[in-house]
N, C-alpha and C positions, 0 to 999 in steps of 0.2 A: 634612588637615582644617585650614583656617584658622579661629581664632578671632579674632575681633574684641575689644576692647574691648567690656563688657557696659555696657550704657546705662540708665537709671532707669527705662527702661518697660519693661525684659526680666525674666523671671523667672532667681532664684536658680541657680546652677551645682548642678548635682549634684554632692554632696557623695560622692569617691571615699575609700574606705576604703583605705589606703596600705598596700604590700605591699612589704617592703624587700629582696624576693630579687629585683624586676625593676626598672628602667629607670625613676626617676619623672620627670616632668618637672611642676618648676613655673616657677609665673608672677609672676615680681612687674611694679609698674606703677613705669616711667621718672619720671611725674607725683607720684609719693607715695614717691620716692627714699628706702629704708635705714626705708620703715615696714612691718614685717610684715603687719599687721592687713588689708593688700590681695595678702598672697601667697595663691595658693592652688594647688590641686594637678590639674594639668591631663590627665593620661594617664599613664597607664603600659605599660611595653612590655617584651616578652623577649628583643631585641636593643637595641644601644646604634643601629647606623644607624636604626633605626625611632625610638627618640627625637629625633636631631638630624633629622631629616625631618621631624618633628611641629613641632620647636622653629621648623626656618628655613622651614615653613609660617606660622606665627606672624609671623616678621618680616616675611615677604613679603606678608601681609596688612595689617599696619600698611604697609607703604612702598608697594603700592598702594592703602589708602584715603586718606592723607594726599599724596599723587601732587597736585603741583600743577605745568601745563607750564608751560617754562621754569627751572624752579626746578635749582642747580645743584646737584654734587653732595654738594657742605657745606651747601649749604643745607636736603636732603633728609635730611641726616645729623643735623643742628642738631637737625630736627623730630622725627624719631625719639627722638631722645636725651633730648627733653623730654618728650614724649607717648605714645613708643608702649609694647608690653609686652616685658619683658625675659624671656622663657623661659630657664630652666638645668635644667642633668639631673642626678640625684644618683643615682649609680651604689651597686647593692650594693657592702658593703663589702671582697665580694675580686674586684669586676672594675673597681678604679678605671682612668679612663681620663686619659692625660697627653700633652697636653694638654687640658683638660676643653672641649666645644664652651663658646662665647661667642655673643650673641647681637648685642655691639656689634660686634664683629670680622665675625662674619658680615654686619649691616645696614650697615657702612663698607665691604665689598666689594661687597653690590649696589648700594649707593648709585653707585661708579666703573664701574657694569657699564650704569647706566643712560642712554640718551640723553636729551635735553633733552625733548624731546615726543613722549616714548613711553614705555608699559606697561613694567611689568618684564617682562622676559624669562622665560621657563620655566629652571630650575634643573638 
């Protein structure tokens, strides 16, 4: 499921009731850097692969809506990093996972995975 950035004509996110035995994954926004008040809680899951799928769904939706050709691979990376959404997963507390997924880590790989004037790739 890619989600987009929500825009002022779209209605409100269904507000999910957080269940801390599974897999959350939230979202906060690049644009509104370190302020809570735009995280919110996007899916929940009973596997960890099923979150970091949900999560680099996420990113690969921001790095093709913001897909300008030509654009290089710093430059794609820049864009991202300013604008798009930063998915992380918070693991119940006895399945932490180490390394935790990243979602700039992840957007800095497909940003070098991308050709100049072409689509992202399927994952």
């Amino acid at each position: 499921m890619v989600c987009p950035a929500r825009t002022a004509d779209e209605p409100e996110r269904e507000m999910l009731e957080p269940d801390e035995s599974l897999y959350q994954v939230f979202v906060d926004d690049n644009f509104h850097y370190r302020d809570e008040s735009h995280r919110y809680l996007d899916g929940q899951f009973a596997t960890y692969d099923e979150a970091v799928a949900h999560c680099r769904a996420i990113v690969d939706g921001d790095l093709e809506n913001a897909f300008k050709p030509g654009a290089t691979a710093e430059e794609r990376f820049a864009t991202y990093s300013l604008f798009g959404l930063d998915p992380f997963i918070k693991t119940p507390p006895e399945r932490r996972v180490d390394p935790p997924f990243s979602a700039w880590d992840y957007a800095k790989e497909r940003c070098g995975l991308l050709p100049r004037d072409a689509t992202i790739p399927e994952a």
